[in-house]
C-alpha positions as CSV (number, residue, x, y, z in Angstrom):
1,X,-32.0,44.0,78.0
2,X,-30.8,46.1,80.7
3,X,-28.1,48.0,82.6
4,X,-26.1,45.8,84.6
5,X,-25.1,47.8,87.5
6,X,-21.4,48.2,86.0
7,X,-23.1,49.8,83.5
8,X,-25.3,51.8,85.2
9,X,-22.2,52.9,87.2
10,X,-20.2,54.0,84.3
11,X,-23.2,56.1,82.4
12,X,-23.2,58.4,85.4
13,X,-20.0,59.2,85.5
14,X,-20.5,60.0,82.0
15,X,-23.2,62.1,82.4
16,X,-20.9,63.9,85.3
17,X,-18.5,64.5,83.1
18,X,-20.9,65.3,80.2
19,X,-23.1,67.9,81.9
20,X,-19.6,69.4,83.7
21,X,-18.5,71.0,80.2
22,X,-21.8,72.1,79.4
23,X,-22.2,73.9,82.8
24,X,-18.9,75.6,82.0
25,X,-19.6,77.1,78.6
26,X,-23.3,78.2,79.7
27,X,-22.6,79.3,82.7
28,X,-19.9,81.2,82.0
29,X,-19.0,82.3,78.5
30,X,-20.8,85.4,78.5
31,X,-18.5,86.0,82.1
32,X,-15.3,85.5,80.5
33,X,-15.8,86.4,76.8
34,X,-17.7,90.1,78.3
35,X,-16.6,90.8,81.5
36,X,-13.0,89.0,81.1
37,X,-12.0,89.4,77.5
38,X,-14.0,93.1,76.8
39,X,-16.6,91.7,73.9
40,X,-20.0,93.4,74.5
41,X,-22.7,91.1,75.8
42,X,-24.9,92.0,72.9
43,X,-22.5,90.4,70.5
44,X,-21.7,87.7,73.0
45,X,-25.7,86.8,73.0
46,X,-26.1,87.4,69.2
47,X,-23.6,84.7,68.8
48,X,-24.3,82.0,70.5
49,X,-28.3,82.8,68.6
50,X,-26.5,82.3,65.8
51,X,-24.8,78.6,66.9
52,X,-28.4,77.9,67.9
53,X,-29.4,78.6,64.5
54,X,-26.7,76.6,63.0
55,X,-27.8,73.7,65.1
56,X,-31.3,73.7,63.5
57,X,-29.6,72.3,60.9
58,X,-26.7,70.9,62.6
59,X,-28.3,68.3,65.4
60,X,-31.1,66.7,63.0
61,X,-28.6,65.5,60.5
62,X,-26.3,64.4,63.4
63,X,-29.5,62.2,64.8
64,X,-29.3,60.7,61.4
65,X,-26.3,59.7,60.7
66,X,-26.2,58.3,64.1
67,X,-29.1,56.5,63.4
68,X,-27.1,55.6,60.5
69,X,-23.8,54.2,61.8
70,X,-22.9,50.8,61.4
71,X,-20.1,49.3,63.0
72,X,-18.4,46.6,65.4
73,X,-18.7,48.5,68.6
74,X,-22.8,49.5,68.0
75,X,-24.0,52.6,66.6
76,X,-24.0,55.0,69.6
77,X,-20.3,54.6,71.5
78,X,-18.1,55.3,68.7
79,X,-19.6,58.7,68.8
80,X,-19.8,59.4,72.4
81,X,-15.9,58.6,72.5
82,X,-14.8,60.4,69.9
83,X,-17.6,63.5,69.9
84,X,-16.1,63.6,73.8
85,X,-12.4,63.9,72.8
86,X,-12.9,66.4,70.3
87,X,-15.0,68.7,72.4
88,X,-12.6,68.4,75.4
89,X,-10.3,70.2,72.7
90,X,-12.3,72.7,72.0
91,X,-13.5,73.9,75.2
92,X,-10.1,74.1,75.6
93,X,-9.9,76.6,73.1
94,X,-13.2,78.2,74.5
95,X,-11.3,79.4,77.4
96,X,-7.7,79.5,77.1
97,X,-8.0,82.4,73.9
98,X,-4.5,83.5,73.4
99,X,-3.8,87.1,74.5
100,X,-2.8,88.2,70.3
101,X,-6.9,88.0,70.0
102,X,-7.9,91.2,70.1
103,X,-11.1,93.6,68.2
104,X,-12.4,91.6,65.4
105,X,-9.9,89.1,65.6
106,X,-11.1,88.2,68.8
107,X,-14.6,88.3,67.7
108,X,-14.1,86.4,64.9
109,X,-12.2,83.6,67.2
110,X,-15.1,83.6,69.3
111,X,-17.6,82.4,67.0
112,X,-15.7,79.9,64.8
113,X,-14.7,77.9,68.4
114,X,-18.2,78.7,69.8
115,X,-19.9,77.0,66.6
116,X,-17.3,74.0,66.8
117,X,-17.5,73.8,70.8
118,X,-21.7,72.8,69.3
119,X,-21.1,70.8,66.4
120,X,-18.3,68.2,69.0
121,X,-21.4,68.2,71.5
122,X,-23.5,67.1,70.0
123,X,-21.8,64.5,68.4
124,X,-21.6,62.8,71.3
125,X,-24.9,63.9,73.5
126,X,-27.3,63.0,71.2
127,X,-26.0,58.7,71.2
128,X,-25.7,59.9,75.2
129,X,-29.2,59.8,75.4
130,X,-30.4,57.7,72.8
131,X,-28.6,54.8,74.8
132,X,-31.6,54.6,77.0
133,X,-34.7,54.2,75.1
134,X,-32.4,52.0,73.0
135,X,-31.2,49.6,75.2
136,X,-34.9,49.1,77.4
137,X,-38.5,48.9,76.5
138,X,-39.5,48.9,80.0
139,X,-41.5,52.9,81.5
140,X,-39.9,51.7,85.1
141,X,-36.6,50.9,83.5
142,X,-36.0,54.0,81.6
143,X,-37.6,56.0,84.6
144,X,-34.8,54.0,86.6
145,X,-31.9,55.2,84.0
146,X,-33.3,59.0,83.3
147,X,-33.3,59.4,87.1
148,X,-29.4,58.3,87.2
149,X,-28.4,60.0,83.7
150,X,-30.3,63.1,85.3
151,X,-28.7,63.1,88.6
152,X,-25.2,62.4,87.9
153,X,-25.7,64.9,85.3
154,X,-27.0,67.2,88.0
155,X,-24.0,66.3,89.9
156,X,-22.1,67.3,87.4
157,X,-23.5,70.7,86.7
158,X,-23.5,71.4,90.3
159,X,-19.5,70.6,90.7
160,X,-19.0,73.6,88.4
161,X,-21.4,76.3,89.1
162,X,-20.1,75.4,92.6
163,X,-16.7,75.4,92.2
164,X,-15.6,77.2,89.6
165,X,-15.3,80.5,90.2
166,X,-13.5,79.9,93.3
167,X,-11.0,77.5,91.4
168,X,-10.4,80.1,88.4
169,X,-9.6,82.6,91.7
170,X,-7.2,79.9,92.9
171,X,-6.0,78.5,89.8
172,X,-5.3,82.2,88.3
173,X,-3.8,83.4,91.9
174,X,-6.4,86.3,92.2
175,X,-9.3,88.4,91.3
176,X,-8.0,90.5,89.1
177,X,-8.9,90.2,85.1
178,X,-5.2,88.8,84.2
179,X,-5.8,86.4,86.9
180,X,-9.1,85.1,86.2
181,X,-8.4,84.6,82.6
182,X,-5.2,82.5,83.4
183,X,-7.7,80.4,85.9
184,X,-10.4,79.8,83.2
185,X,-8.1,78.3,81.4
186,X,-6.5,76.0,83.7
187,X,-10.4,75.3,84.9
188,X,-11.4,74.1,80.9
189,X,-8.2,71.8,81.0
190,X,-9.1,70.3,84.2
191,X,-12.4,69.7,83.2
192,X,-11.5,68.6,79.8
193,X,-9.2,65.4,81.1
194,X,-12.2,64.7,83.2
195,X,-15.0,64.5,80.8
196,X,-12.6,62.4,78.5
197,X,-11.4,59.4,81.4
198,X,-15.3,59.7,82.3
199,X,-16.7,58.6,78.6
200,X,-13.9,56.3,77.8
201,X,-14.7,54.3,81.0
202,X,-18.3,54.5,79.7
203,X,-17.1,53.4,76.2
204,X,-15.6,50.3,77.6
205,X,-18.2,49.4,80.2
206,X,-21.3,49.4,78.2
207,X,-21.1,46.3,75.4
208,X,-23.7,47.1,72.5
209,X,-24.8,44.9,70.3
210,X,-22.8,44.8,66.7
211,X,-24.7,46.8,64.5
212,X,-26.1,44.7,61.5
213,X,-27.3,46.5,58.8
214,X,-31.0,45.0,58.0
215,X,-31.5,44.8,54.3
216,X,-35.1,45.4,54.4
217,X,-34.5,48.6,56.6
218,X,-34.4,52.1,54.1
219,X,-32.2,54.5,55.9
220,X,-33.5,57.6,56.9
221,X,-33.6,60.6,55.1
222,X,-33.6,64.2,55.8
223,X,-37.2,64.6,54.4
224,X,-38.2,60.7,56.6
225,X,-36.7,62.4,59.6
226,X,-38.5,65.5,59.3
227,X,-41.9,63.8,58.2
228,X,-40.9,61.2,61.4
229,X,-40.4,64.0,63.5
230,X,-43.4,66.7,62.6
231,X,-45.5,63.5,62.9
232,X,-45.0,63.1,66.1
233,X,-47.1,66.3,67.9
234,X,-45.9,64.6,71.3
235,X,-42.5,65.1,70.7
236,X,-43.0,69.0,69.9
237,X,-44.6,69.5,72.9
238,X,-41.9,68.0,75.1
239,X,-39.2,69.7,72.8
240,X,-41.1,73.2,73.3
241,X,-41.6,72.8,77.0
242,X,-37.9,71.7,77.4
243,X,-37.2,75.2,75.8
244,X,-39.0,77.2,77.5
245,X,-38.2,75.4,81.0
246,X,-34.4,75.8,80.2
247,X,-34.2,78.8,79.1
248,X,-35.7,80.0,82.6
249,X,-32.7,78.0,84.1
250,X,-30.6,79.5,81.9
251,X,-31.0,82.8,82.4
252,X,-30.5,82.6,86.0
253,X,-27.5,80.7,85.6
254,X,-25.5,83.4,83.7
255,X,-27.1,86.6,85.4
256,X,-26.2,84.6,89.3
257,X,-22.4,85.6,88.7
258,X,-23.6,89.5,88.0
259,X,-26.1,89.6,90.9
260,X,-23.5,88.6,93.3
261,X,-20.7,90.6,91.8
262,X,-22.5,93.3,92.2
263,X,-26.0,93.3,93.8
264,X,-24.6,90.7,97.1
265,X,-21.2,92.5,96.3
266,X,-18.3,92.9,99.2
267,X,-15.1,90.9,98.9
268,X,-16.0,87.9,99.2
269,X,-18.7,87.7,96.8
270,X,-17.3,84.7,95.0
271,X,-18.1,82.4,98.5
272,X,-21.9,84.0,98.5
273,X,-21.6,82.6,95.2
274,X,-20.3,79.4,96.1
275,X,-23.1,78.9,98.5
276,X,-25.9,79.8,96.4
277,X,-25.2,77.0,94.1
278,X,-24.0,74.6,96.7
279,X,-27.4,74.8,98.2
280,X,-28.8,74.7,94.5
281,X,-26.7,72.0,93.5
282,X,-27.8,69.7,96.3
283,X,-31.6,71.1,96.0
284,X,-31.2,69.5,92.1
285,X,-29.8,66.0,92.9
286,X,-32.0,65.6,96.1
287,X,-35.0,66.3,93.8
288,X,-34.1,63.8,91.7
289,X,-33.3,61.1,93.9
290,X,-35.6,61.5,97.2
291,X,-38.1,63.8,96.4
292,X,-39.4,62.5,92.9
293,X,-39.6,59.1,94.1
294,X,-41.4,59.9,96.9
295,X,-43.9,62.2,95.0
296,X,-44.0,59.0,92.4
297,X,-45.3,57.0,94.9
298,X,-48.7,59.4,95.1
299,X,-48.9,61.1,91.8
300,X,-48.9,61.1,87.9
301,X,-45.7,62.1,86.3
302,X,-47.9,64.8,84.9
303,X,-48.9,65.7,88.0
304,X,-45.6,66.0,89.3
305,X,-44.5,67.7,86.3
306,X,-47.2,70.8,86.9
307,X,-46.5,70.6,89.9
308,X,-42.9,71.5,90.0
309,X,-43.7,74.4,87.6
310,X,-45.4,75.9,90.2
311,X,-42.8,75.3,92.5
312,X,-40.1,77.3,90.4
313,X,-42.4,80.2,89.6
314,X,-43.0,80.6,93.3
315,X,-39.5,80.2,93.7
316,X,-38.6,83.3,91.6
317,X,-41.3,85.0,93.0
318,X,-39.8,84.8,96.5
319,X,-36.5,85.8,95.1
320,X,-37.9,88.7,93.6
321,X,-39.7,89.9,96.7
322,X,-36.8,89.4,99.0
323,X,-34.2,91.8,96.7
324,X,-36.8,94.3,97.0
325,X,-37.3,94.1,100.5
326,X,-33.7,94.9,101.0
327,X,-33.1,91.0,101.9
328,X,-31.1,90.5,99.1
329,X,-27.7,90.3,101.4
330,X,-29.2,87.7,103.2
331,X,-28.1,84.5,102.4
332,X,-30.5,82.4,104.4
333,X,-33.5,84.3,102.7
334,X,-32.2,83.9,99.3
335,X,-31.1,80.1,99.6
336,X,-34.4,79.2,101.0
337,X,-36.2,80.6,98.2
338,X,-33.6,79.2,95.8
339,X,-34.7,75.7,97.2
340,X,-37.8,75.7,95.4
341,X,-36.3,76.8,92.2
342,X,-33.6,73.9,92.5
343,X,-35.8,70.7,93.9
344,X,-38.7,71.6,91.4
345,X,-36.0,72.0,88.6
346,X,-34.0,68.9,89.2
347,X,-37.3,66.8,89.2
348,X,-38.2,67.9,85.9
349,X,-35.1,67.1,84.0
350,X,-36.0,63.8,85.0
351,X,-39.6,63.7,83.6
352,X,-38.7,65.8,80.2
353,X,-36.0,62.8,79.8
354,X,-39.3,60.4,80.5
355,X,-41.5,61.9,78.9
356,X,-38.8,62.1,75.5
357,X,-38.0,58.6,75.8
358,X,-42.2,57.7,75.8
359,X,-42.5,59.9,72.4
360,X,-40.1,57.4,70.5
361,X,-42.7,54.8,71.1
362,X,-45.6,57.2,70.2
363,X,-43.6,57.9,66.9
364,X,-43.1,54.6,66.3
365,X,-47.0,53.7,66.9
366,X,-48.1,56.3,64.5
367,X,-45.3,55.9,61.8
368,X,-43.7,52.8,62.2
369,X,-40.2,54.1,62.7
370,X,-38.5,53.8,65.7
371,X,-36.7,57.5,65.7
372,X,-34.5,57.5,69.1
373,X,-31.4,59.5,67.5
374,X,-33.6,61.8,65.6
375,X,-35.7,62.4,68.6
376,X,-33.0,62.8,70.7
377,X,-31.3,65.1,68.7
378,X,-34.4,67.9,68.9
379,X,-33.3,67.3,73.4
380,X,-30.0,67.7,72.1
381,X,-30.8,71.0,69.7
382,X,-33.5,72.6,72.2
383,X,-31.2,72.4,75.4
384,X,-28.9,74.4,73.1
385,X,-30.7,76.4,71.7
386,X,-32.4,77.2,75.4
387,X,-29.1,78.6,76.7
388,X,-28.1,80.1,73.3
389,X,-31.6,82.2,73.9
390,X,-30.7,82.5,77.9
391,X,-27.4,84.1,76.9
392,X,-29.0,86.2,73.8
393,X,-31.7,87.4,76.8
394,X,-29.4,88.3,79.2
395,X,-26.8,90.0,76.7
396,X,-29.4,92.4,75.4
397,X,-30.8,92.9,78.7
398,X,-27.3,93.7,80.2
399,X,-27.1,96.3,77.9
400,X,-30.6,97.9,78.3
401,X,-30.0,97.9,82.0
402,X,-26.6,99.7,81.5
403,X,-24.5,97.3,83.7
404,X,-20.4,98.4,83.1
405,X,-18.0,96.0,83.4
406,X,-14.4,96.5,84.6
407,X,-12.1,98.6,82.7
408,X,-9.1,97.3,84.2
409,X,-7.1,94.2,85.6
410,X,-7.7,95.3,89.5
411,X,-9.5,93.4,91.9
412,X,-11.8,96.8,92.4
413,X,-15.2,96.4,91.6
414,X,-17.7,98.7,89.7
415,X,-20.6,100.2,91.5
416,X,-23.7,100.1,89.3
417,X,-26.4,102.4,89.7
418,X,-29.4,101.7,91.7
419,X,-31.7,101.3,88.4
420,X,-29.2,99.1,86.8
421,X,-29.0,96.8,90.0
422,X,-33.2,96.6,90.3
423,X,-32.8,95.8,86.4
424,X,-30.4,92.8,86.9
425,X,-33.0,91.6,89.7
426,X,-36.3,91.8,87.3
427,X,-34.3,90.1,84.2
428,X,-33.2,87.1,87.2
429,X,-36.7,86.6,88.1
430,X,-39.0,88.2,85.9
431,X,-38.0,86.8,82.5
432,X,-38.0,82.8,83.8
433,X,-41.4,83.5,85.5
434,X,-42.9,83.9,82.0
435,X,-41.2,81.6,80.6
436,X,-42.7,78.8,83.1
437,X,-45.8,80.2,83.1
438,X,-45.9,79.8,79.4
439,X,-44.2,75.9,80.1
440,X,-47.8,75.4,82.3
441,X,-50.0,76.4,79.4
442,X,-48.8,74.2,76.3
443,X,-48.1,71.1,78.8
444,X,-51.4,71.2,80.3
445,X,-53.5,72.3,77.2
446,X,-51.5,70.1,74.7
447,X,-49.7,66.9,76.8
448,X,-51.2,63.4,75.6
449,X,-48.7,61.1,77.1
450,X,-50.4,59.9,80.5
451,X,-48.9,57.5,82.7
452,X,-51.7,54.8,81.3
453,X,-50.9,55.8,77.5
454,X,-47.3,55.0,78.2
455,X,-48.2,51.4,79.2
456,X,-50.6,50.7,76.9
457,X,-48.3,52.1,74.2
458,X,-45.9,49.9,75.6
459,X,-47.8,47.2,75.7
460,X,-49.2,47.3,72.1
461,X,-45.5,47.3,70.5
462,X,-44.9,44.4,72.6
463,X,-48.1,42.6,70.5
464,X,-46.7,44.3,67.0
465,X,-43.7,43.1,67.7
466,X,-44.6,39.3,68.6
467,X,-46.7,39.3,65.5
468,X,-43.6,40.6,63.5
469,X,-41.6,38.2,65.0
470,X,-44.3,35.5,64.3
């Protein structure tokens, strides 16, 4: 069975709208709930640690009652639509915090929304993603779907670290803090309808199977998912290396607004801004759909997959130099050495996906379950928990640096001190570096799952399977 091209069509768009309210809340809820709303980025960070916590628990129990579900419309769409319209709701909440919130009111608003804004996403990324290893056995095939689910997802990422600051300053009608909190919210609601017209038209587009309950099938249980997915040593390789490459990613993503508020600085700082990402943004999706494919044609995904590493650390690297060379006003340097964070990144969000979707069939060799909710709710749990730690990083670091935010609701902005602006540059660049560095080391010492296992793995459930069926 495979994706017609109707099909195809309509899981991008839900992956668009998908990864456009993640990009919001990761990108920019330390922004609004610190620099907008007064919280202290300490707290901020120690929060969102504390979701990620949460979701230990949390996104394993989802996979399994997904894995569970049993009903007329297949096991993974009821979710996605209504894990989608719940979470709309909530981000709503995430950004549109009513101006009565104040001290530990506000605190206290923060974390109960934060924890819920997790428990609706998952509750619908984790059958997002299990849709593909469910619905093809084919490498090529699920290569062919992770490359759109990744790009459209890029796409959608991209449309808000864009975008949206410069739509929160034209939504709110300025610069000031009254302003931008007025535009965050109108941002979230905009984004909200989207991501719910997005995954309905996927609900109705992609026809599963009806779900038939096999009475010779045991469900899973909490200590068969754990056993399942502790088993499976390929599967905690790819969900560590996920980690660490997203939290690199991460990081960036919510320190870029600070370096160009105040590091790039002037006026304007928001387009600077704009153009980072656009360039980034584009450097992502071309990855995915030029560049990988044309690397496929001469290399091993694992190949590739080092590769790319290199390509981001060197990336960094060249960001790093050019801020201390005094280039970091110049946007041409600074774009061109974003391009190799970017392409490298956006090519492996594509292989981790690949690589994810071959350890279900490794599990399934070794323990004869096939786990594609349960192992898709560790992608689901560590991309979390990756910008939970991102956020937790940056907070504390924010802090040590002694960044100051605005005290007021004019358009004025700080000046930092030269030590605090160096600070901001080293925890951009510095703390990903180690991080990929660190991604190199585990994939290259520990990674099994070689373009010639995959087949024969394939291949091998293929004969099981046959036999079964004999």
């Amino acid at each position: 069975m495979k994706f017609s091209r109707k099909q195809t069509i309509a899981y991008g768009l839900g992956a668009v709208g998908k990864d456009m309210v993640y990009a919001l809340s990761s990108s920019y809820v330390m922004y609004y709930y610190n620099q907008i709303l007064g919280i202290s980025s300490s707290f901020v960070g120690l929060i969102l640690m504390a979701a990620r916590v949460f979701d230990a628990v949390n996104d394993p129990f989802m996979g399994i009652i997904v894995a569970s579900t049993r009903s007329k419309w297949g096991k993974f769409r009821p979710w996605i639509l209504s894990g989608s319209v719940l979470n709309a709701f909530v981000l709503y909440l995430l950004f549109a915090v009513g101006k009565g919130f104040q001290g530990t009111g506000l605190n206290v608003y923060f974390a109960v929304i934060y924890l819920l804004w997790g428990v609706t996403y998952t509750m619908m990324d984790i059958p997002f993603w299990s849709l593909i290893p469910a619905v093809t056995d084919e490498p090529k095939d699920r290569e062919s779907m992770s490359v759109v689910g990744r790009t459209c997802a890029g796409v959608g990422n991209a449309l808000i670290t864009v975008f949206a600051m410069r739509a929160v300053q034209v939504l709110g009608g300025g610069i000031d803090k009254a302003s931008e909190r007025k535009g965050f919210a109108m941002v979230a609601l905009v984004v909200a309808v989207i991501f719910v017209i997005f995954e309905l038209i996927l609900f109705l587009s992609i026809k599963e199977k009806p779900s038939q309950k096999n009475s010779d099938e045991k469900p899973a249980s909490i200590s068969d998912m754990f056993k399942a997915l502790f088993a499976n040593d390929q599967a905690m390789v790819v969900v560590i290396t996920i980690v660490l490459i997203n939290t690199a990613l991460y990081i960036t993503s919510n320190l870029l607004i600070y370096f160009f508020k105040y590091d790039v600085g002037g006026a304007d700082w928001a387009s600077s801004q704009m153009l980072f990402n656009m360039v980034g943004g584009a450097s992502q999706i071309l990855g995915m759909m030029l560049l990988y494919p044309m690397l496929r044609k001469k290399m091993t995904n694992e190949s590739i997959f080092r590769t790319c590493l290199i390509m981001e650390i060197i990336g960094y690297a060249l960001i790093l130099a050019a801020c201390f060379l005094g280039l970091a006003n110049n946007m041409a340097v600074i774009c061109f050495a974003g391009l190799f964070v970017f392409l490298a990144n956006g090519i492996l969000t594509v292989l981790t996906t690949v690589f994810l979707s071959a350890t279900v069939d490794y599990g399934e060799l070794k323990t004869g379950r096939r786990e594609e909710s349960v192992i898709f709710s560790m992608q689901t749990f560590v991309v979390k928990l990756a910008s939970g730690l991102a956020v937790f990083l940056s907070g504390i670091g924010l802090d040590l640096i002694g960044l100051v935010g605005d005290d007021s609701t004019e358009g004025a902005i700080v000046q930092q001190s030269a030590s605090t602006i160096n600070g901001l540059r080293i925890l951009m660049t510095v703390l990903p570096i180690i991080g990929l560095i660190a991604a190199i080391i585990l994939f290259t010492r520990k990674f099994e799952l070689t373009d010639e296992k995959i087949i024969s793995m394939n291949t091998e459930l293929k004969r099981r399977r046959g036999e079964a069926d004999a």
